[in-house]
GUKEMI-615153 format. One record per atom (N, C-alpha, C): residue number from 1; residue in three letters; atom name; x, y, z. Coordinates in Angstrom, 2 decimals, decimal comma. Each point is the difference from the previous one (the first is absolute). Example, Ala and Ser with C-alpha at 12.3 -4.5 7.8 and 13.67 -1.06 7.14 Angstrom:
% GUKEMI-615153
> nr_rest_atom_xx_yy_zz
> 1_Ala_N_13,19_-5,69_7,80 $
> 1_Ala_CA_-0,89_1,19_0,00 $
> 1_Ala_C_0,90_1,20_0,00 $
> 2_Ser_N_-0,35_1,05_-0,72 $
> 2_Ser_CA_0,82_1,19_0,06 $
> 2_Ser_C_-0,77_1,09_0,73 $
% end
This chain:
% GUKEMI-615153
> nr_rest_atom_xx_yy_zz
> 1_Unk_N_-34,97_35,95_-61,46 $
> 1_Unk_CA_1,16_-0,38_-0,78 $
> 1_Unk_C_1,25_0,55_0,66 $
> 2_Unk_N_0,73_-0,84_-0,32 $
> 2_Unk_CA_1,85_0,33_0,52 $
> 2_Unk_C_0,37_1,32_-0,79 $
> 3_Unk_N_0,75_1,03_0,69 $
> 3_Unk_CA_0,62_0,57_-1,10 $
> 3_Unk_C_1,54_0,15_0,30 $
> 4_Unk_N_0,39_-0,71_-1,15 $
> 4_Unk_CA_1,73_-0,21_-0,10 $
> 4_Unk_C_0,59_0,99_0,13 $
> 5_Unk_N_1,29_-0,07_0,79 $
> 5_Unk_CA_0,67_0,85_-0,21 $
> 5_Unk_C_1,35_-0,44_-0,89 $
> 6_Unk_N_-0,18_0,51_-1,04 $
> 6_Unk_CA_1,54_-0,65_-0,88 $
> 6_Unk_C_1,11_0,45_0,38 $
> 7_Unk_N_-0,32_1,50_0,59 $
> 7_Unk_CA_1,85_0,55_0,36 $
> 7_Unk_C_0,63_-0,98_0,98 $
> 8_Unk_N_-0,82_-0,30_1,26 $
> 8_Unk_CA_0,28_0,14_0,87 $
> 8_Unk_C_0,81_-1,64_-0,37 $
> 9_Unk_N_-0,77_-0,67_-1,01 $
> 9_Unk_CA_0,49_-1,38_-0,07 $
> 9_Unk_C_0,51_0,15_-0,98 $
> 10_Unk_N_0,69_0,96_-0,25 $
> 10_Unk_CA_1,52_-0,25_-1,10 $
> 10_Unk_C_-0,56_0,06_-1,29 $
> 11_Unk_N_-1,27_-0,29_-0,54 $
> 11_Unk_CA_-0,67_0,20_-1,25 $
> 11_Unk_C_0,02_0,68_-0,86 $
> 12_Unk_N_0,39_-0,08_-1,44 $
> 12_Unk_CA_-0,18_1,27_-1,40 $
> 12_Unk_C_-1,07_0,93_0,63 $
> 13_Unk_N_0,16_0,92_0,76 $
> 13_Unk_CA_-1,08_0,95_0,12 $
> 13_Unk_C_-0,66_1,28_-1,26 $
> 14_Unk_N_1,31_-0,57_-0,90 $
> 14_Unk_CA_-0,13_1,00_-0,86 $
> 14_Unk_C_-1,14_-0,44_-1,54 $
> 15_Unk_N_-0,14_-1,33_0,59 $
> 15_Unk_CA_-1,28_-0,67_-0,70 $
> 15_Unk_C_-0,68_-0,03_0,56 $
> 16_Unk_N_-0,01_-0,06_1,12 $
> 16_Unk_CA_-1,60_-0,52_0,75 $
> 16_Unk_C_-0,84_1,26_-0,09 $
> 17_Unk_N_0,84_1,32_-0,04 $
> 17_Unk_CA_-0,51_1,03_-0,62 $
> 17_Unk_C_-1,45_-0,39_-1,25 $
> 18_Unk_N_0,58_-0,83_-1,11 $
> 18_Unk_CA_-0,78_-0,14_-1,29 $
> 18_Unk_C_-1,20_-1,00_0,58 $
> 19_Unk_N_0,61_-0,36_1,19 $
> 19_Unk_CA_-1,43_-0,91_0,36 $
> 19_Unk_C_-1,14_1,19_0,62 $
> 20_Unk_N_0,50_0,76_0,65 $
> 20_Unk_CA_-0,75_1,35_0,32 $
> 20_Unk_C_-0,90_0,50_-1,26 $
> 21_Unk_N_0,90_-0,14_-0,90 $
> 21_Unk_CA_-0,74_1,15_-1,25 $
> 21_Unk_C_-1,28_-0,75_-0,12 $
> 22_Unk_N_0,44_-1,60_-0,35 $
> 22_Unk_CA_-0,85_-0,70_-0,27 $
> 22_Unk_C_-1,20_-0,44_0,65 $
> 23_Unk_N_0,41_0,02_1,16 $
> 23_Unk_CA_-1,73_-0,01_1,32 $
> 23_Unk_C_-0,54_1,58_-0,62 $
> 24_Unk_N_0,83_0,85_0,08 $
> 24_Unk_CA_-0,58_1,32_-0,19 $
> 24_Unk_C_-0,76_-0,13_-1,55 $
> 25_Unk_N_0,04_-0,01_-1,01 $
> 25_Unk_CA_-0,65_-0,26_-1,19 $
> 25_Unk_C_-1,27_-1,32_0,07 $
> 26_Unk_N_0,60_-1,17_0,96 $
> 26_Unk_CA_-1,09_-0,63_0,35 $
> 26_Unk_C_-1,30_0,51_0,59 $
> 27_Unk_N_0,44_0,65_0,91 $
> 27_Unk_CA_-1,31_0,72_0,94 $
> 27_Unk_C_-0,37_1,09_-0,82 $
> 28_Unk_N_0,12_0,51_-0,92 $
> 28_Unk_CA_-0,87_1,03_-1,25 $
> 28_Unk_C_-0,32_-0,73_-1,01 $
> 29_Unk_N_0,21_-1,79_-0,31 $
> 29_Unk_CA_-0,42_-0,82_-0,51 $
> 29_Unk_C_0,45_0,27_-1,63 $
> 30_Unk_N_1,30_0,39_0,18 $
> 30_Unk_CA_0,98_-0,22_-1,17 $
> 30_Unk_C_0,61_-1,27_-0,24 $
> 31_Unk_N_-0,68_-1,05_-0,39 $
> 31_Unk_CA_0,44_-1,28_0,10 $
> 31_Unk_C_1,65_0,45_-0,54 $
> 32_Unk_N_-0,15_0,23_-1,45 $
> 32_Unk_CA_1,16_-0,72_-0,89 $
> 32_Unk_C_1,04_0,85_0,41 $
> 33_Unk_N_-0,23_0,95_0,49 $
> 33_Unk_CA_1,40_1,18_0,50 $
> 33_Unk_C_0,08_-1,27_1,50 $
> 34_Unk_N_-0,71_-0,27_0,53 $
> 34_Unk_CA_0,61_-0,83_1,31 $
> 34_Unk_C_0,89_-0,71_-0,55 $
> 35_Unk_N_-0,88_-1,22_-0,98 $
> 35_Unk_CA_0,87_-1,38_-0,02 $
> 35_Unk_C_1,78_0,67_-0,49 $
> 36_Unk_N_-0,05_0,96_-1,18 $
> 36_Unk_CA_0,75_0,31_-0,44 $
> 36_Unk_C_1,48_0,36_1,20 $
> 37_Unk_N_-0,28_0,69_1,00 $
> 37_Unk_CA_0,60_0,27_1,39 $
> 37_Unk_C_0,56_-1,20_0,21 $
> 38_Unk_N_-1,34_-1,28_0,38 $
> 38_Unk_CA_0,83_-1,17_1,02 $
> 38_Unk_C_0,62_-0,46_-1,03 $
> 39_Unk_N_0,22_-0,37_-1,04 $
> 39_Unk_CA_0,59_-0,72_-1,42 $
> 39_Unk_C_1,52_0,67_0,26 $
> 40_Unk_N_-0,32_1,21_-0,21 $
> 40_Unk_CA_1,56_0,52_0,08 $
> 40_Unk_C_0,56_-0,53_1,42 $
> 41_Unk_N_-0,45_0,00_1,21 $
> 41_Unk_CA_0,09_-0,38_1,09 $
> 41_Unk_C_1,05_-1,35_-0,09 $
> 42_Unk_N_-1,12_-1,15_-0,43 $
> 42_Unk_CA_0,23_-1,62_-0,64 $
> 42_Unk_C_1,60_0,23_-0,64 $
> 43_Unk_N_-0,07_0,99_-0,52 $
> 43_Unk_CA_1,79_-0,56_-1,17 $
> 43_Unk_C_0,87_0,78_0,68 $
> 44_Unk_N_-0,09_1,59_1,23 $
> 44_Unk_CA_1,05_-0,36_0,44 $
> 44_Unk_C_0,64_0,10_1,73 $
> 45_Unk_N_-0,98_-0,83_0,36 $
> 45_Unk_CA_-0,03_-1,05_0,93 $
> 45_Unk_C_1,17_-0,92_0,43 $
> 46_Unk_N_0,91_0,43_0,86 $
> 46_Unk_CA_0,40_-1,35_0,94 $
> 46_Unk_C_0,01_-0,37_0,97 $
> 47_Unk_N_-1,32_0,25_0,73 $
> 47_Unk_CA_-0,12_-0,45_0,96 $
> 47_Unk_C_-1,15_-0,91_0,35 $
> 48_Unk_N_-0,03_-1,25_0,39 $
> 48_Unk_CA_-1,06_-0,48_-0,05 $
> 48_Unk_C_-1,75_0,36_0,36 $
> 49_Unk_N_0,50_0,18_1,43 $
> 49_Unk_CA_-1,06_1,47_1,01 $
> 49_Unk_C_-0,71_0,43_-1,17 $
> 50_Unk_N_0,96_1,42_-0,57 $
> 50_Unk_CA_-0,66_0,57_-0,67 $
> 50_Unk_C_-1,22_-0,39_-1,17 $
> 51_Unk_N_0,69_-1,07_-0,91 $
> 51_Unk_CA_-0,60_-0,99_-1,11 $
> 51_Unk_C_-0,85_-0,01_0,81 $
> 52_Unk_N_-0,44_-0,97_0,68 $
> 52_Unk_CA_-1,11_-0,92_0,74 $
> 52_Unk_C_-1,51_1,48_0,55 $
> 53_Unk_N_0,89_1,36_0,44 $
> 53_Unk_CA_-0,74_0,82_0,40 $
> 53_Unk_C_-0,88_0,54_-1,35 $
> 54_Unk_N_0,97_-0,04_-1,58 $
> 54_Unk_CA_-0,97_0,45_-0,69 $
> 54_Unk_C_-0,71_-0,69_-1,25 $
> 55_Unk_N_0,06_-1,68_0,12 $
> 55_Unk_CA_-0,36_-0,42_-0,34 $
> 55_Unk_C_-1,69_0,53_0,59 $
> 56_Unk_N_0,13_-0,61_1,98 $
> 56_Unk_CA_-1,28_0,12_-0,25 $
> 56_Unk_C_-0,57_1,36_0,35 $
> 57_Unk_N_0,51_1,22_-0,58 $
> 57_Unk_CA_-0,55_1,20_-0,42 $
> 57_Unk_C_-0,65_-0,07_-1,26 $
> 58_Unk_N_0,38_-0,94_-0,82 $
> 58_Unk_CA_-0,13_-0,20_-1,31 $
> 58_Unk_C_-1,51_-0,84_-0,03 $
> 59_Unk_N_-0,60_-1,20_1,10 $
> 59_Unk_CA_-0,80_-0,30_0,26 $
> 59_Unk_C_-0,86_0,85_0,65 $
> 60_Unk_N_0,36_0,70_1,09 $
> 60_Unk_CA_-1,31_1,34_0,24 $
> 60_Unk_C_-0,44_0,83_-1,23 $
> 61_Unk_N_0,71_0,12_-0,89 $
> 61_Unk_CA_-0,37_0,86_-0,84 $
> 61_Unk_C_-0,51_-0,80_-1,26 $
> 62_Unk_N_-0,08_-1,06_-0,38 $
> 62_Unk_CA_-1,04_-1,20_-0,35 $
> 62_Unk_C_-1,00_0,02_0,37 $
> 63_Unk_N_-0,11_-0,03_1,69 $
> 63_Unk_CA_-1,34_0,17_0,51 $
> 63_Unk_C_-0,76_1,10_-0,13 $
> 64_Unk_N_0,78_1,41_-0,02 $
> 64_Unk_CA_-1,05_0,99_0,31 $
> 64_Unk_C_0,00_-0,03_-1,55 $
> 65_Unk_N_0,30_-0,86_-1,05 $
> 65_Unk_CA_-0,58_0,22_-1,35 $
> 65_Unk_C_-0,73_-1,27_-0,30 $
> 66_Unk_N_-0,63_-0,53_1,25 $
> 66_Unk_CA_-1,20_-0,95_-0,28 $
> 66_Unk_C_0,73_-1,19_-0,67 $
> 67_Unk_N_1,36_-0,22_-0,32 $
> 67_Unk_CA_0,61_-1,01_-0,65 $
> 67_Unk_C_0,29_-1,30_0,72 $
> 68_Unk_N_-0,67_-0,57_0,69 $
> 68_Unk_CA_0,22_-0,78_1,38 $
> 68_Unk_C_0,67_-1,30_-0,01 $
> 69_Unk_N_-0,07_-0,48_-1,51 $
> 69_Unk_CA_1,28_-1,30_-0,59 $
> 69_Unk_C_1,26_0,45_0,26 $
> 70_Unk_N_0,31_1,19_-0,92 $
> 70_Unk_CA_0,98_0,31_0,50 $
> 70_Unk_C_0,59_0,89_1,23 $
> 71_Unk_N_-0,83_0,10_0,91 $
> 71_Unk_CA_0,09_0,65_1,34 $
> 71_Unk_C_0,23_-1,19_1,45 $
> 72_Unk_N_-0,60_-1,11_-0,62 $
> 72_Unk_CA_0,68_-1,37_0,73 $
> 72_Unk_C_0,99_-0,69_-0,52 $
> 73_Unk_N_0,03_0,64_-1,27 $
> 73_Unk_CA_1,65_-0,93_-0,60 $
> 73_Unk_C_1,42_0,92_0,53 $
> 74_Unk_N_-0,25_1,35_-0,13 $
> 74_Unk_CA_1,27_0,97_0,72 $
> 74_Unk_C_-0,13_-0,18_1,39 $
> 75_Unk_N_-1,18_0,05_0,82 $
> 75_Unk_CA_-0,26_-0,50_1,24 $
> 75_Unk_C_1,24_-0,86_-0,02 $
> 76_Unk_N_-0,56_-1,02_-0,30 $
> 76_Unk_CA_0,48_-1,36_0,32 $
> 76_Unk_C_1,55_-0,29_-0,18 $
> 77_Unk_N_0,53_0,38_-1,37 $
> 77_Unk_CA_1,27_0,45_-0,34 $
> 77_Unk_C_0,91_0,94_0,86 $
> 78_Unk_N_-0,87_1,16_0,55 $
> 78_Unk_CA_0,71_0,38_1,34 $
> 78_Unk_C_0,71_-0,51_1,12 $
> 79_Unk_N_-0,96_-1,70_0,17 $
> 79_Unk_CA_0,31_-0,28_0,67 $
> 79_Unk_C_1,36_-0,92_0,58 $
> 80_Unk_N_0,73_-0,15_-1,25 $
> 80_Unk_CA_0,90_-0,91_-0,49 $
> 80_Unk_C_1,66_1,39_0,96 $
> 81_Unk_N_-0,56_0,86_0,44 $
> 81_Unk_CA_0,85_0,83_0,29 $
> 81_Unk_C_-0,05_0,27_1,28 $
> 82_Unk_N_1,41_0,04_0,87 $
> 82_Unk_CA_-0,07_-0,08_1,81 $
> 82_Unk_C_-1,05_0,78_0,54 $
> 83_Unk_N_-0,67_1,10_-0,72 $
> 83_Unk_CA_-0,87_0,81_1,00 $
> 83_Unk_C_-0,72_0,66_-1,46 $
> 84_Unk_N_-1,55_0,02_0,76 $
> 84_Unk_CA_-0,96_0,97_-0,36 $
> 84_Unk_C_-0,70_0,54_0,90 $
> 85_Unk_N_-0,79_1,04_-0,36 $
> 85_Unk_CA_-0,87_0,78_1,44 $
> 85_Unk_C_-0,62_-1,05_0,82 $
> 86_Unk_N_0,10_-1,08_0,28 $
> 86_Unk_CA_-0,34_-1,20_0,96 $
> 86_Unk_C_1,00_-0,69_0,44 $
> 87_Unk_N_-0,44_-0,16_1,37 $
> 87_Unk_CA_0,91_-1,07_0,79 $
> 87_Unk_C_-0,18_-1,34_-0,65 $
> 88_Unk_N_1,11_-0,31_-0,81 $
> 88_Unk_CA_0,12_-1,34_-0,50 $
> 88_Unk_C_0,83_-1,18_0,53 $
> 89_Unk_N_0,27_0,25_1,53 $
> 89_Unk_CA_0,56_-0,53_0,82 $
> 89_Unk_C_-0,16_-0,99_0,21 $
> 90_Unk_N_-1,06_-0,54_-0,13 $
> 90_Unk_CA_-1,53_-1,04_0,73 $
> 90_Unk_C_0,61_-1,33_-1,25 $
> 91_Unk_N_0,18_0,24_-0,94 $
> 91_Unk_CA_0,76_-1,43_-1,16 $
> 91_Unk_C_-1,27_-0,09_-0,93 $
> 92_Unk_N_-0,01_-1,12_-0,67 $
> 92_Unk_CA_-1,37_0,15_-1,59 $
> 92_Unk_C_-1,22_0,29_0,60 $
> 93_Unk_N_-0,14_-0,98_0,95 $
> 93_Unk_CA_-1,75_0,23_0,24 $
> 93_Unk_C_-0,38_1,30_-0,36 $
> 94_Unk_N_1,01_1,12_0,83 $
> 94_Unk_CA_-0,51_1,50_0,32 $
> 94_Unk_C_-0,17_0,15_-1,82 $
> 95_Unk_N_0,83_-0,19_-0,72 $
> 95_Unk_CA_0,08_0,77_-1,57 $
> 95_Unk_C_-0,96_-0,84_-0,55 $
> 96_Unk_N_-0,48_-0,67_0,19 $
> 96_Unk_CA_-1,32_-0,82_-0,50 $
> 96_Unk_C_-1,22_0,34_0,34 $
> 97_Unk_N_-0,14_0,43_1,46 $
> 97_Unk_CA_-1,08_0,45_0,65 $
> 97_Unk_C_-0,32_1,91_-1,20 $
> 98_Unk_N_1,40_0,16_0,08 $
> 98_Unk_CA_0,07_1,30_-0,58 $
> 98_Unk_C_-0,81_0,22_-1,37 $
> 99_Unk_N_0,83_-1,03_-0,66 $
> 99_Unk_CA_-0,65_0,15_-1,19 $
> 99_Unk_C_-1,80_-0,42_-0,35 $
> 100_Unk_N_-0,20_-0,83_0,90 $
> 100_Unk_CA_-1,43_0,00_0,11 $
> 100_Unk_C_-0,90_0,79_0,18 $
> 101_Unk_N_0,54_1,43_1,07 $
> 101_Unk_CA_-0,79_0,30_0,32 $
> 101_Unk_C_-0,07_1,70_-1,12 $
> 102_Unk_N_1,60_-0,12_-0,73 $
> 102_Unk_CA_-0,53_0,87_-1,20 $
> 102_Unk_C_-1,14_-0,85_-0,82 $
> 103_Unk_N_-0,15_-1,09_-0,01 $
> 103_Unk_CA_-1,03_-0,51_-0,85 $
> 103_Unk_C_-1,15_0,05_0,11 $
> 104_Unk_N_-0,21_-0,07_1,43 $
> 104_Unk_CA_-1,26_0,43_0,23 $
> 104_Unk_C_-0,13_1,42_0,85 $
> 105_Unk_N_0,46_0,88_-0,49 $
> 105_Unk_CA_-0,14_1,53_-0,19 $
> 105_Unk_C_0,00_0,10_-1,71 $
> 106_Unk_N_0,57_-0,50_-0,50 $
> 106_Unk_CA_-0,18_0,45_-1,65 $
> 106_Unk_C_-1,36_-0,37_-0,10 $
> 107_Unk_N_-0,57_-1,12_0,21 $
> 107_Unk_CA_-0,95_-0,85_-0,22 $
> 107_Unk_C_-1,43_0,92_0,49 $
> 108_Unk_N_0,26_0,62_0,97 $
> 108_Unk_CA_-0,61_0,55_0,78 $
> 108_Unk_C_-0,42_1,45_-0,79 $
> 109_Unk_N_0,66_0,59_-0,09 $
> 109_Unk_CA_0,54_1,46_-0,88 $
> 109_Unk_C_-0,70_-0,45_-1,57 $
> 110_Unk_N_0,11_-0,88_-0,41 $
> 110_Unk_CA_-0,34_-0,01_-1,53 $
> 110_Unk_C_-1,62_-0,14_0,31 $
> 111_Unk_N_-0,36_-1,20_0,88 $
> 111_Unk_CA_-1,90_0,16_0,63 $
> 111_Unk_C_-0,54_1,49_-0,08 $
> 112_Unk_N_1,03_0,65_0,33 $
> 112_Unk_CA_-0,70_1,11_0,69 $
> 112_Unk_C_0,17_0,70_-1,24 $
> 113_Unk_N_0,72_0,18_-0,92 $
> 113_Unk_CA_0,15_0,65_-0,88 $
> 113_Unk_C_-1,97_0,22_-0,84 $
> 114_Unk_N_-0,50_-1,46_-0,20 $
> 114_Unk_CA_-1,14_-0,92_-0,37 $
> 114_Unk_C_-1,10_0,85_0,30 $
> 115_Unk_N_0,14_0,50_1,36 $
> 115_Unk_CA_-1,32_0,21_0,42 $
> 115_Unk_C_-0,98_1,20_-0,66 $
% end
């Protein structure tokens, strides 16, 4: 994965901070203290970058809560924004190919859940 640098690109750094808290509460698997982080993030936001970066933070953290509808819908919704941790350079195919292949990793991940 990319890791942004917001200063360097002029960015609210002083939010992207709350996106910090929020990976950080994610990875001890504090869902609702995360979402709560990127939410505040969402309202005060003006920069597009940023939006688009924590939307799909908002979808990783769907995923690592097994929620995978809505982990391809913030996915996907991410994608409506100039940049996410992928080179989206390439035009739809690439964000199509993308979203497929969360589908079949969710798809994959829930099998395995089964066994």
């Amino acid at each position: 994965a990319l890791i942004l640098d917001f200063e360097r690109l002029g960015i609210q750094t002083d939010i992207q901070k709350k996106i910090d808290i929020g990976n950080t509460f994610r990875n001890q698997d504090k869902f609702l203290e995360a979402h709560e982080n990127y939410k505040y993030v969402l309202t005060q936001s003006t920069e597009s970058l940023l939006t688009g970066h924590t939307i799909q933070e908002i979808g990783v953290t769907y995923f690592r809560q097994n929620k995978f509808d809505s982990t391809v819908f913030y996915l996907n919704e991410s994608l409506k924004y100039p940049f996410v941790d992928f080179d989206m350079s390439k035009g739809y195919t690439d964000y199509k190919m993308l979203i497929m292949n969360y589908g079949n990793l969710t798809q994959h991940l829930s099998t395995q859940k089964n066994l």
